[in-house]
N, C-alpha and C positions, 0 to 999 in steps of 0.2 A: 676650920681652915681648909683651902682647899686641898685637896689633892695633885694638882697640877702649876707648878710655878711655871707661867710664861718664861720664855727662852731669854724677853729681855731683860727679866730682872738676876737672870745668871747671868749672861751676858757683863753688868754693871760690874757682879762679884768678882767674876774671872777676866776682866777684861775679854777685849777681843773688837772685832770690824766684821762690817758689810762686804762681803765678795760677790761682788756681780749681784748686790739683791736679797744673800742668804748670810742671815747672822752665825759666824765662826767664832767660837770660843777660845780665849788664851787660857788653857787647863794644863793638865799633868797626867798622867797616869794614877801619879797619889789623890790627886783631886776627885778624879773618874771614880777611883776605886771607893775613896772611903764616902763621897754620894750616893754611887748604890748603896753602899753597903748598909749607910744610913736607912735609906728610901724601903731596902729590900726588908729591914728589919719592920719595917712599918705597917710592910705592905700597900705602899704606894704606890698608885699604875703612873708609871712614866715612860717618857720616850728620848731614848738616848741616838744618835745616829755619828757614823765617820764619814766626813762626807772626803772626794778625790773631788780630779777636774772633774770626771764622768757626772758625777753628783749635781757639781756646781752645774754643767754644762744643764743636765736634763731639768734645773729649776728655772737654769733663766731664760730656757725656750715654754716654760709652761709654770703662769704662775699659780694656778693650783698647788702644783706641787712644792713651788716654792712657799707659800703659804703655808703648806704640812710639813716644810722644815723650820720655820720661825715659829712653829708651834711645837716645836718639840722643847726638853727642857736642856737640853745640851749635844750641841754640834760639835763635834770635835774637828782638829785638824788632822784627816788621815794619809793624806800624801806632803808629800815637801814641796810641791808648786803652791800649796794653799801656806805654808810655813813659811814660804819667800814672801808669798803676795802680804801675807800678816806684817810682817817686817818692812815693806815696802810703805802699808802703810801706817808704821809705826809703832807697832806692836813688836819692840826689839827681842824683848823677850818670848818671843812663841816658839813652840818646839812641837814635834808631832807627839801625837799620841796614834798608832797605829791598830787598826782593829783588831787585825790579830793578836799583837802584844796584849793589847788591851783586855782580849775573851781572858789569853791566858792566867795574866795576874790576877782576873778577876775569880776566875775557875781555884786556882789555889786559896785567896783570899777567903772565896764565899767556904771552900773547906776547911777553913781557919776559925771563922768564926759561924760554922753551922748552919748555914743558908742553903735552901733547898734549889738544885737551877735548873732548870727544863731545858730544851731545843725544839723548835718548829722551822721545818725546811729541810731543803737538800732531796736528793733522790734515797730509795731507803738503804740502797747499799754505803752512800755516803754517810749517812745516818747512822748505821751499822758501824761501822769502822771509825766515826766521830766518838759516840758513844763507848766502843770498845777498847780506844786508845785514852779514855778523857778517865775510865775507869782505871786501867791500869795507872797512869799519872799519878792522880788523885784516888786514893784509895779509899778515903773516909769520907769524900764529895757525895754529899745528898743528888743525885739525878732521877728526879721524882716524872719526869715527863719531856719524853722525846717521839715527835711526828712529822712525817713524812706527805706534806699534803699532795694532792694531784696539780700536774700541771694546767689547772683552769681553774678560773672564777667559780669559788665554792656557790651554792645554793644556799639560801638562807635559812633552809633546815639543816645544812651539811654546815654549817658557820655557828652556830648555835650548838650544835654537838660538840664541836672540837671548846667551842667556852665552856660547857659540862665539862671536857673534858680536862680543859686546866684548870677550872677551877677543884676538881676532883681530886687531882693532885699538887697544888698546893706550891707551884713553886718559886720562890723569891726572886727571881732571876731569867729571866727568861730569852735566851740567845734566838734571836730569827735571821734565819741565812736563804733569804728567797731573791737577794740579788737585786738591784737599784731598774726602776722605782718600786718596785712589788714589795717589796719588804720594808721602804717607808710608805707605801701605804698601809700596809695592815696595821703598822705598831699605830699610824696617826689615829686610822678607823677602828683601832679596841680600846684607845685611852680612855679610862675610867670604867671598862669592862672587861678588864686584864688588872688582879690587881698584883700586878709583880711589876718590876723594871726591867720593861722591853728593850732591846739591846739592837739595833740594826747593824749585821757585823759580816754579811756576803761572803766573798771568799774566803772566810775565817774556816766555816764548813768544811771544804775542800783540801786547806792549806792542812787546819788540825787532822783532818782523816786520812790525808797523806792520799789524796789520792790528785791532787794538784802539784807542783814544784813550786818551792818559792822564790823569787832572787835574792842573791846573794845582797850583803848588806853593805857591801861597799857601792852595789847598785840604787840600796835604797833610798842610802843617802845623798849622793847625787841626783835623784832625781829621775835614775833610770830605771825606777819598777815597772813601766809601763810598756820599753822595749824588749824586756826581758818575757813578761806575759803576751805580748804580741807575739815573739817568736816560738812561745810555748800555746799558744790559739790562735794563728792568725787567723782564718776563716772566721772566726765568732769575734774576733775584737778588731780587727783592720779598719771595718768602716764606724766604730766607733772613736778608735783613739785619729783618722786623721779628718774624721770631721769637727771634733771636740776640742786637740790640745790645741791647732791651728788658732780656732777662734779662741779660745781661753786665754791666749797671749796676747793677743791684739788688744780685745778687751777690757784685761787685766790691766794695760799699760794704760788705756785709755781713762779707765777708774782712777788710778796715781796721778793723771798730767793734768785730769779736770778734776781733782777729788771730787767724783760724784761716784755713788754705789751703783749705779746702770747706766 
């Protein structure tokens, strides 16, 4: 059997629709969890991703990329604009499953039922302080493997080390926080030479290591995680949230009144 189920036939399991091009998952949290947990025990290399607008945005300017998101085994919906868009187009029941929530319950879960989880990404002080709070939390959490890679395109001898590398340590789980597209590309480009359940989970990093602010949750529910990050980074997110959500609506509206996916 393989190792890898195409995204459409989860897809069929968990319901779910085409946004702009890129297959969105109707899941849960309990669904997410006990998949890996499934997967992790197996030793199956998969590819899990959250995708936001940013996500949606950067696959449907580049279908590469969107191609390494329909190839993954499960897209979740990580912001509430893709939770509307689900609902709008029929999917009444979609709810978010958010990344960070998501690391979380997994991080306790996989220490429930003995599963080994790694990290790759973040700068290594972030890494440090990821790792040092994830221990305290979870006390009896297997964290067999956490790195910090450089900010550049490894070498294919430097890319091959770090596979030594996980595979040396062994671990079921594996959270990558190198931030949209960098980190769905690595989980797309190690499938079936990662054997754990690659996790694409970005600012999860930062939020867990405390060294990010998160918004408040009456923001996230509305729909205003993204003004709240904007005013806590405008320099590094301004030109992406008002070239992104702009067009994400227009869009979005235009998929609903033509039902077409692009």
């Amino acid at each position: 059997m393989s190792t890898n189920v195409g995204v459409q036939q989860l897809i069929s399991k968990y319901g779910g629709r085409s946004i702009l091009g890129v297959n969105v998952a109707v899941s849960s949290y309990e669904e997410t969890i006990q998949k890996c947990l499934q997967w992790g025990r197996e030793r199956q290399s998969r590819a899990l991703f959250f995708a936001n607008v940013h996500v949606i945005m950067e696959a449907f300017d580049d279908r590469s990329f969107r191609q390494r998101l329909n190839n993954a085994d499960l897209v979740n919906p990580d912001g509430m604009p893709l939770v509307w868009a689900l609902r709008l187009l029929g999917e009444t029941e979609a709810e978010r499953v958010y990344g960070p929530d998501a690391t979380l319950a997994l991080l306790s879960a996989a220490e429930d039922a003995d599963l080994s989880v790694g990290f790759y990404g973040g700068t290594q002080s972030t890494l440090d302080s990821l790792v040092k709070n994830t221990r305290l939390r979870y006390p009896n959490l297997k964290i067999v493997f956490n790195e910090s890679p450089p900010f550049r395109v490894l070498t294919s001898e430097e890319d091959s080390a770090v596979m030594d590398r996980i595979a040396d340590s062994k671990p079921q789980l594996l959270f990558v926080g190198l931030g949209c597209p960098k980190q769905e590309v690595w989980i797309t480009d190690h499938l079936g030479r990662v054997p754990a359940v690659m996790l694409g989970v970005g600012a999860a990093f930062d939020f867990l290591a405390g060294t990010q602010p998160q918004a408040p949750r009456w923001m996230m529910r509305h729909g205003l995680e993204w003004a709240f990050r904007l005013a806590s980074e405008p320099q590094r997110l301004a030109g992406r949230y008002f070239k992104h959500n702009p067009r994400f609506i227009g869009l979005m509206l235009r998929q609903v009144l033509a039902g077409s996916p692009e």
